[in-house]
N, CA, C and O atoms as a GROMACS GRO file, in nm:
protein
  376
    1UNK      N    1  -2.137   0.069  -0.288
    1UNK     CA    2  -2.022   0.000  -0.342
    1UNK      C    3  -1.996  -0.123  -0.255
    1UNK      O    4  -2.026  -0.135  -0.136
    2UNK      N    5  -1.952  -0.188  -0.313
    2UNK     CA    6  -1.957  -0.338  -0.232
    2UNK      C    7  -1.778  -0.301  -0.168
    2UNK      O    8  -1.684  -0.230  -0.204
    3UNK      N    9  -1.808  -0.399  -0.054
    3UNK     CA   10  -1.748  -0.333   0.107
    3UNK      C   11  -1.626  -0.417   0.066
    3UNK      O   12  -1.527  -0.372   0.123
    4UNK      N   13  -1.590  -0.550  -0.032
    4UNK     CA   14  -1.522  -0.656  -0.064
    4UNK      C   15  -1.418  -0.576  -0.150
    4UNK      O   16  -1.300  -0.561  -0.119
    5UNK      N   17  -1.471  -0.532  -0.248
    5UNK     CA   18  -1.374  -0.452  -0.379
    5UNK      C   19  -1.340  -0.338  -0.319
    5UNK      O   20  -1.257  -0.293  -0.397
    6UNK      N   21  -1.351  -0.254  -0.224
    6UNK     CA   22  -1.331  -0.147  -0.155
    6UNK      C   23  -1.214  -0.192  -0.060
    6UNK      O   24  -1.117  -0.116  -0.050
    7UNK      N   25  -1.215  -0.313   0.012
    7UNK     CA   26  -1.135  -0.367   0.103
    7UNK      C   27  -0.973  -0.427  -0.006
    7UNK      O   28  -0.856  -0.398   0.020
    8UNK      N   29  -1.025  -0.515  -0.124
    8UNK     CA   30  -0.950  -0.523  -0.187
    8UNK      C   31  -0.872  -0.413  -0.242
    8UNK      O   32  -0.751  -0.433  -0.235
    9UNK      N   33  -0.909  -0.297  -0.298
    9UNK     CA   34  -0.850  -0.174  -0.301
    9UNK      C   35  -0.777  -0.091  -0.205
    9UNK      O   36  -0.694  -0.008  -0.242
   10UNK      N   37  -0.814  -0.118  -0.058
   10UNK     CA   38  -0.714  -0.067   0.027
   10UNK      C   39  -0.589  -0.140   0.057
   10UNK      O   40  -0.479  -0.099   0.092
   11UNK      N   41  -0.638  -0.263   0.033
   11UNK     CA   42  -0.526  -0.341   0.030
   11UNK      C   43  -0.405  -0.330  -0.039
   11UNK      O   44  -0.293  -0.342   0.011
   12UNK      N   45  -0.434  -0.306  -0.157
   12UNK     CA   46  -0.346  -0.320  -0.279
   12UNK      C   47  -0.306  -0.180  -0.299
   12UNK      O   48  -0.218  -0.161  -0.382
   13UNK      N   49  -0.359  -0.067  -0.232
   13UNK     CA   50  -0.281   0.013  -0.196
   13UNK      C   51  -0.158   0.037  -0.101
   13UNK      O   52  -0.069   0.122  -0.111
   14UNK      N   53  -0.176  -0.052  -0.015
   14UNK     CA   54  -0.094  -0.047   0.111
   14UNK      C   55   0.004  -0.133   0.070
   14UNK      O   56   0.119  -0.099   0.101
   15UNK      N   57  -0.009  -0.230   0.012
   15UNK     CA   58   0.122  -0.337  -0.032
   15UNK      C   59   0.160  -0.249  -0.171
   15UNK      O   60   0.277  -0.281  -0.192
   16UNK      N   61   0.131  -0.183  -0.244
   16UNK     CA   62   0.166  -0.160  -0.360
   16UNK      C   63   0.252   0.017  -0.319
   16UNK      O   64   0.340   0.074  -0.384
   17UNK      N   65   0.196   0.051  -0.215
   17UNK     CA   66   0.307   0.176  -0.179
   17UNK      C   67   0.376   0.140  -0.068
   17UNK      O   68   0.413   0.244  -0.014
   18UNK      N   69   0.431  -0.002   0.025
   18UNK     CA   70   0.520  -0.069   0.061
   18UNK      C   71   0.622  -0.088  -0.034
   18UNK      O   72   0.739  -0.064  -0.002
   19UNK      N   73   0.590  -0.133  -0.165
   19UNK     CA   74   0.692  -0.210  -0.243
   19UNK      C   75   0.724  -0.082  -0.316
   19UNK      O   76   0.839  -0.038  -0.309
   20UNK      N   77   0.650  -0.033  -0.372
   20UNK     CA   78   0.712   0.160  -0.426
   20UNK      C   79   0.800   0.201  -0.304
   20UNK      O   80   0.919   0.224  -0.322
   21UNK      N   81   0.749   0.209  -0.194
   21UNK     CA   82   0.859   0.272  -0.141
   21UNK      C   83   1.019   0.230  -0.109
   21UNK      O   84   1.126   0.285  -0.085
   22UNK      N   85   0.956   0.076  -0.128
   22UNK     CA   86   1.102   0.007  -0.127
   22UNK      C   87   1.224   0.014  -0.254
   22UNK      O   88   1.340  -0.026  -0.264
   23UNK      N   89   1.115   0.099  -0.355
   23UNK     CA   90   1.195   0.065  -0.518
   23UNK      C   91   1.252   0.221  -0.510
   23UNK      O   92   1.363   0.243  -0.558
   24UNK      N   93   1.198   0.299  -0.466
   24UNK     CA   94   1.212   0.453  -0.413
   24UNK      C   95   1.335   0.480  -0.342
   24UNK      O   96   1.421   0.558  -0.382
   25UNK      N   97   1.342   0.385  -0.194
   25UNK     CA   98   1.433   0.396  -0.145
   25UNK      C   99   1.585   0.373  -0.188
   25UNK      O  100   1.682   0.439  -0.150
   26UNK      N  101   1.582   0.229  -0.308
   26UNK     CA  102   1.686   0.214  -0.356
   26UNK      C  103   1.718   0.328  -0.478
   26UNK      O  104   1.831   0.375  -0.489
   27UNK      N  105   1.582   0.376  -0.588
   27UNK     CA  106   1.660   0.451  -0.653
   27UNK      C  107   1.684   0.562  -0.625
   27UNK      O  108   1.702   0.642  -0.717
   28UNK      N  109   1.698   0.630  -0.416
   28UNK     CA  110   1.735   0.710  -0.408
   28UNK      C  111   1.894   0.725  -0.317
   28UNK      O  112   1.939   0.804  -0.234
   29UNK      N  113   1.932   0.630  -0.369
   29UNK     CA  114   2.098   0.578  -0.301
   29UNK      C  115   2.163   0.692  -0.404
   29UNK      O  116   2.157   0.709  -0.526
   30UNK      N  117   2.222   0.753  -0.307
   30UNK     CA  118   2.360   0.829  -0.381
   30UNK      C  119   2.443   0.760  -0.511
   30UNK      O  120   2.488   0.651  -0.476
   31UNK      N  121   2.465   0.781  -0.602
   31UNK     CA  122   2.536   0.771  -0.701
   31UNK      C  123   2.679   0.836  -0.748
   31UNK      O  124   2.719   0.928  -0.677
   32UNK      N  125   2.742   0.808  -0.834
   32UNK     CA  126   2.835   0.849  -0.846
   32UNK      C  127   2.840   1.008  -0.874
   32UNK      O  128   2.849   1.096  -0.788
   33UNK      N  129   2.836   1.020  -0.981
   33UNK     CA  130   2.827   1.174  -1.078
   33UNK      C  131   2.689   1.277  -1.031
   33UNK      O  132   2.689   1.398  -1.010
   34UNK      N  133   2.583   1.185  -1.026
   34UNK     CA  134   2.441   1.264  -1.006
   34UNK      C  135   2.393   1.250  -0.861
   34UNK      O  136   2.270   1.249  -0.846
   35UNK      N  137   2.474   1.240  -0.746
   35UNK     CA  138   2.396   1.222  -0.588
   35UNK      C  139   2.356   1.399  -0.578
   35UNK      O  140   2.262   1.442  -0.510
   36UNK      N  141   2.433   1.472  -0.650
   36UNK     CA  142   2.427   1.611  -0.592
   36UNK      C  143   2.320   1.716  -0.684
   36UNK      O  144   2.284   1.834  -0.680
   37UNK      N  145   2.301   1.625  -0.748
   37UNK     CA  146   2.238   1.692  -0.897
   37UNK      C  147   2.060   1.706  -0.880
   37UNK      O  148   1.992   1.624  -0.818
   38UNK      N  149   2.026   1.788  -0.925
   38UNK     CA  150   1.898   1.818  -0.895
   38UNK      C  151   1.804   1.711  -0.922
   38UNK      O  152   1.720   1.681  -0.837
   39UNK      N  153   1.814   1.632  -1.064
   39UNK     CA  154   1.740   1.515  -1.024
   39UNK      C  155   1.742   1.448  -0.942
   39UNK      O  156   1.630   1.422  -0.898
   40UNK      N  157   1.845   1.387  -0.879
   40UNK     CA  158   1.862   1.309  -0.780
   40UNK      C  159   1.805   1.359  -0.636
   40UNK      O  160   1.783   1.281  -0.543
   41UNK      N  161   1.785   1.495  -0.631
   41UNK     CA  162   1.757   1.555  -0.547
   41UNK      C  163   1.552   1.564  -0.541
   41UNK      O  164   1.481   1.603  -0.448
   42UNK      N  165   1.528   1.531  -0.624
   42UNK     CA  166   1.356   1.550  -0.675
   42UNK      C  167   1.325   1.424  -0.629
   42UNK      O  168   1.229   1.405  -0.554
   43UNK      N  169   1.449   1.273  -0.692
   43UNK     CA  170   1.372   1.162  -0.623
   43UNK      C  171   1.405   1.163  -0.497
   43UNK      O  172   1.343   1.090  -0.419
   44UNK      N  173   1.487   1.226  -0.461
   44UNK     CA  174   1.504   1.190  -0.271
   44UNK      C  175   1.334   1.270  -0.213
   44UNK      O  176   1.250   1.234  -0.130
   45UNK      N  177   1.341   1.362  -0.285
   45UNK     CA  178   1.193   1.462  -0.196
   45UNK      C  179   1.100   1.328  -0.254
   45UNK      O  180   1.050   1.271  -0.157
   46UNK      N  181   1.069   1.272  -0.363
   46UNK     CA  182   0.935   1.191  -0.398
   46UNK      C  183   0.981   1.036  -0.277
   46UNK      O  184   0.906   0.950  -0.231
   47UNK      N  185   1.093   1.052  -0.263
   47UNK     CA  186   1.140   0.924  -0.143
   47UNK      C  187   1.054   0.969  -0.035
   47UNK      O  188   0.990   0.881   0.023
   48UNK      N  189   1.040   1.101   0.006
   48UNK     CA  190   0.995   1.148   0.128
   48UNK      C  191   0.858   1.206   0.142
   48UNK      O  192   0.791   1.230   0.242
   49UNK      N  193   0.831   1.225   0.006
   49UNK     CA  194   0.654   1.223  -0.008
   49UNK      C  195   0.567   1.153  -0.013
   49UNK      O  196   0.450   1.179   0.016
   50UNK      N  197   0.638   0.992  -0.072
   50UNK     CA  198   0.576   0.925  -0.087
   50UNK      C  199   0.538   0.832  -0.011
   50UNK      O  200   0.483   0.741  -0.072
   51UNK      N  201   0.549   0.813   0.153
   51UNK     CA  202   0.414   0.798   0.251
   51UNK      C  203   0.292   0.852   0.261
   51UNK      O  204   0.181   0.798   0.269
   52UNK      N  205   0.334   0.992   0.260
   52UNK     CA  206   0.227   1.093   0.265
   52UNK      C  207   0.135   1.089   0.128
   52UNK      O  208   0.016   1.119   0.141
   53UNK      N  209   0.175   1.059   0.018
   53UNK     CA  210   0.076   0.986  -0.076
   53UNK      C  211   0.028   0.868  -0.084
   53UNK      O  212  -0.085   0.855  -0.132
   54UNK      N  213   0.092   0.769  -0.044
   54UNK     CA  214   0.000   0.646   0.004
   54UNK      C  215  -0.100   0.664   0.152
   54UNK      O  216  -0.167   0.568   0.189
   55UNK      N  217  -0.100   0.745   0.200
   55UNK     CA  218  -0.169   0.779   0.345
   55UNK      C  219  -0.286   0.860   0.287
   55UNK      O  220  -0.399   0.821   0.316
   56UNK      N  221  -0.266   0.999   0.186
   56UNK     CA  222  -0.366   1.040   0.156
   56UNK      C  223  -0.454   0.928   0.042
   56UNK      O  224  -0.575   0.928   0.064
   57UNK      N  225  -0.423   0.866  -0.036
   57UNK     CA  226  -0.522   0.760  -0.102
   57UNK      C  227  -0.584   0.686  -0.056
   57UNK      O  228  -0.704   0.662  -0.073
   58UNK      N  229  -0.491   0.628   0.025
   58UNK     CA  230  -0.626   0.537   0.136
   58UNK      C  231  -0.721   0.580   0.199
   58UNK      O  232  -0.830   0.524   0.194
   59UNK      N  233  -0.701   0.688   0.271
   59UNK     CA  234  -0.791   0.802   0.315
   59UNK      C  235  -0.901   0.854   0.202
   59UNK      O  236  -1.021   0.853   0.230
   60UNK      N  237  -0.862   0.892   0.093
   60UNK     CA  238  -0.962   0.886  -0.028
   60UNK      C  239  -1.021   0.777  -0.039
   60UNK      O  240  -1.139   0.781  -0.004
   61UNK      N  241  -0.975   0.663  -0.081
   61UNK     CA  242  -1.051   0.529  -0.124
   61UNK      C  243  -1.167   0.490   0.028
   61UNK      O  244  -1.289   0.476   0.020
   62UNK      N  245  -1.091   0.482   0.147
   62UNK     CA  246  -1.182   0.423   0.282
   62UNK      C  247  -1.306   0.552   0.303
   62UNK      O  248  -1.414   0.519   0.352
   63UNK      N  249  -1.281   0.708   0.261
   63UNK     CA  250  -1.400   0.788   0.283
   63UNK      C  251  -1.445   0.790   0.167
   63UNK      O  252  -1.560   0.753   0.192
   64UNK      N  253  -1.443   0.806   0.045
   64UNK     CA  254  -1.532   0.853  -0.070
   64UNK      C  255  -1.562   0.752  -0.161
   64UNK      O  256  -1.626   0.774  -0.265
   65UNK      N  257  -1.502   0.596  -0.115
   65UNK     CA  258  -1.551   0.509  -0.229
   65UNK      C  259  -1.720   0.460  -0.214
   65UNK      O  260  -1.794   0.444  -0.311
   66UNK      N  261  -1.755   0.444  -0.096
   66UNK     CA  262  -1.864   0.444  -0.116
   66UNK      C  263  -1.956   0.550  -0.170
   66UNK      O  264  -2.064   0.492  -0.188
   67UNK      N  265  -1.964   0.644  -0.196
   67UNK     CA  266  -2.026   0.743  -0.257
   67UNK      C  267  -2.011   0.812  -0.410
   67UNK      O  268  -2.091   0.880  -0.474
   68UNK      N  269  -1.892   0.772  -0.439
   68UNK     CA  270  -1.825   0.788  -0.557
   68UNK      C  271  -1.746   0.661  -0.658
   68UNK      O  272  -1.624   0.658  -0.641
   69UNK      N  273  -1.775   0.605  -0.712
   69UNK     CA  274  -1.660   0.493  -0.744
   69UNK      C  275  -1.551   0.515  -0.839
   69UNK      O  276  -1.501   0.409  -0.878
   70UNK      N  277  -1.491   0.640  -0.896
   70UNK     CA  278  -1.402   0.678  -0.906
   70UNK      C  279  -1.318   0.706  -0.814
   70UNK      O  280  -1.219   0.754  -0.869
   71UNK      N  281  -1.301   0.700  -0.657
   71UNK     CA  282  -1.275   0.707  -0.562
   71UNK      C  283  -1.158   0.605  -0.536
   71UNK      O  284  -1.061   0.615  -0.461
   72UNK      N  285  -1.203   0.489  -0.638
   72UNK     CA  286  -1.112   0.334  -0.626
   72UNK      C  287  -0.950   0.373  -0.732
   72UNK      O  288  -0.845   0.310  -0.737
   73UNK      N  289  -1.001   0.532  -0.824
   73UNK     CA  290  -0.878   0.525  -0.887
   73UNK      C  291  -0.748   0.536  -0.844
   73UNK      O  292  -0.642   0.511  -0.901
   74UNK      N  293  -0.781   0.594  -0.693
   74UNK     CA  294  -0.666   0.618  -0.589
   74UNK      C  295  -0.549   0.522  -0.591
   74UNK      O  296  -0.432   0.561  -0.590
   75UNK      N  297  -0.585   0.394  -0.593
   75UNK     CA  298  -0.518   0.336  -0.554
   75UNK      C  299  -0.412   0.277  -0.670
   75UNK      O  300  -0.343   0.176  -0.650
   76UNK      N  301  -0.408   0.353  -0.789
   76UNK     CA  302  -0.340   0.348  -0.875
   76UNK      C  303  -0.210   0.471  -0.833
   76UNK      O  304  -0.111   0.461  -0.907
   77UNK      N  305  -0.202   0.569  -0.738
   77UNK     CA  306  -0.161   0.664  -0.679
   77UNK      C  307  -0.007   0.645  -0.651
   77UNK      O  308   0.065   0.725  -0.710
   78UNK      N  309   0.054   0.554  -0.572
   78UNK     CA  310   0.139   0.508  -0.519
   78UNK      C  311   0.241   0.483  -0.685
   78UNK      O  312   0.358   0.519  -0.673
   79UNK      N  313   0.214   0.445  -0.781
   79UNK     CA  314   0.281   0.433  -0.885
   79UNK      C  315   0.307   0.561  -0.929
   79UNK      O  316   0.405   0.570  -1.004
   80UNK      N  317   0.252   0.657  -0.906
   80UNK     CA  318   0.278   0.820  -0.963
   80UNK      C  319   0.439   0.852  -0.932
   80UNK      O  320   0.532   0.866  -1.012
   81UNK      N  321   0.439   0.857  -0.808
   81UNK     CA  322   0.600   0.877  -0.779
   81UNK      C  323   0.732   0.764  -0.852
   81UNK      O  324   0.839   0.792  -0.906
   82UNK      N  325   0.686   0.672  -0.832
   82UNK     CA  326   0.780   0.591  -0.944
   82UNK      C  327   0.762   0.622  -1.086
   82UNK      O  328   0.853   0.672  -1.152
   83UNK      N  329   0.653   0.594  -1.133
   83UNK     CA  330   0.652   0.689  -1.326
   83UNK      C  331   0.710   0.787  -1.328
   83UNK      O  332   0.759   0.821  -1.436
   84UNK      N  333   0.729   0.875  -1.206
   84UNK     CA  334   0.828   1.009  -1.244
   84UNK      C  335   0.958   0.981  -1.214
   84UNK      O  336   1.048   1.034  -1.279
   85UNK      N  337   0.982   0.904  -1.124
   85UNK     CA  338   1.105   0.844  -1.106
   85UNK      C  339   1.166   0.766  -1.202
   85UNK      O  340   1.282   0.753  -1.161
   86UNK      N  341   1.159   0.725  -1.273
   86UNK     CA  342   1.134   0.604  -1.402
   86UNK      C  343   1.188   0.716  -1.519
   86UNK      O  344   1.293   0.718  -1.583
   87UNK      N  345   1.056   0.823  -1.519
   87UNK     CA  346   1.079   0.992  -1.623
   87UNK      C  347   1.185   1.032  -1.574
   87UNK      O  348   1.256   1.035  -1.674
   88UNK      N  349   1.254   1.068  -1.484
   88UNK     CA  350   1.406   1.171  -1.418
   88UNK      C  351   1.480   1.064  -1.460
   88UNK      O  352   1.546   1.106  -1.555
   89UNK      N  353   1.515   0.897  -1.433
   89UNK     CA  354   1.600   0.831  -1.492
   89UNK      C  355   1.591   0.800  -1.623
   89UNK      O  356   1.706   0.763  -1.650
   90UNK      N  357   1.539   0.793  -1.699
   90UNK     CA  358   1.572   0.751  -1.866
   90UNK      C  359   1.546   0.946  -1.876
   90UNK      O  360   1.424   0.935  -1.862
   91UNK      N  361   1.559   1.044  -1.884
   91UNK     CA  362   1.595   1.152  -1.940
   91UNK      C  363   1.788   1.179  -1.889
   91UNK      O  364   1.860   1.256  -1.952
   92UNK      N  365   1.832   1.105  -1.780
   92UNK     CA  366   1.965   1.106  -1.796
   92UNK      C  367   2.046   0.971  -1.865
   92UNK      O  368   2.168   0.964  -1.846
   93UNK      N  369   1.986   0.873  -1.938
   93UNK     CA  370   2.054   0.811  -2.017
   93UNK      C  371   1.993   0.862  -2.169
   93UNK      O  372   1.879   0.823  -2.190
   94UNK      N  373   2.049   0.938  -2.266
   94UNK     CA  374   1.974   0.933  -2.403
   94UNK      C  375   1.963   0.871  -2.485
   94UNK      O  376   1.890   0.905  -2.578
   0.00000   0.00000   0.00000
């Protein structure tokens, strides 16, 4: 696998679960009615997992992309916790 698109992929992992975590952090600010409420409580844990999922992808993409090139899908990873975050907020507006 070329060492360029592999580098570009770690990259854009690391800035792309910087800025998730920054969108994370805000939609896990206490709220009025729902700070105590179990959703709110799922995105605070995906607030707090979600280093540890940008840490394990990169770790996937820098060991197994050369050997595998599905390896590069990792770095689509870091958006997982926000799509569910995104899913817990529009199921409390109907």
């Amino acid at each position: 696998m070329n060492k360029l698109i592999i580098t570009l992929c770690l990259s854009f992992t690391v800035i792309s679960g910087i800025f998730t975590w920054i969108a994370l952090m805000f939609a896990s600010l206490p709220g009025a009615e729902t700070s105590y409420s179990l959703k709110m409580r799922i995105v605070r844990g995906l607030f707090y997992f979600h280093p540890f999922w940008v840490v394990l992808s990169y770790y996937y993409i820098h060991n197994y992309a050369h050997e595998n090139s599905y390896a590069l899908l990792w770095c689509a990873a870091p958006f997982l916790t926000v799509a569910i975050t995104w899913f817990i907020f529009s199921l409390n507006n109907p």
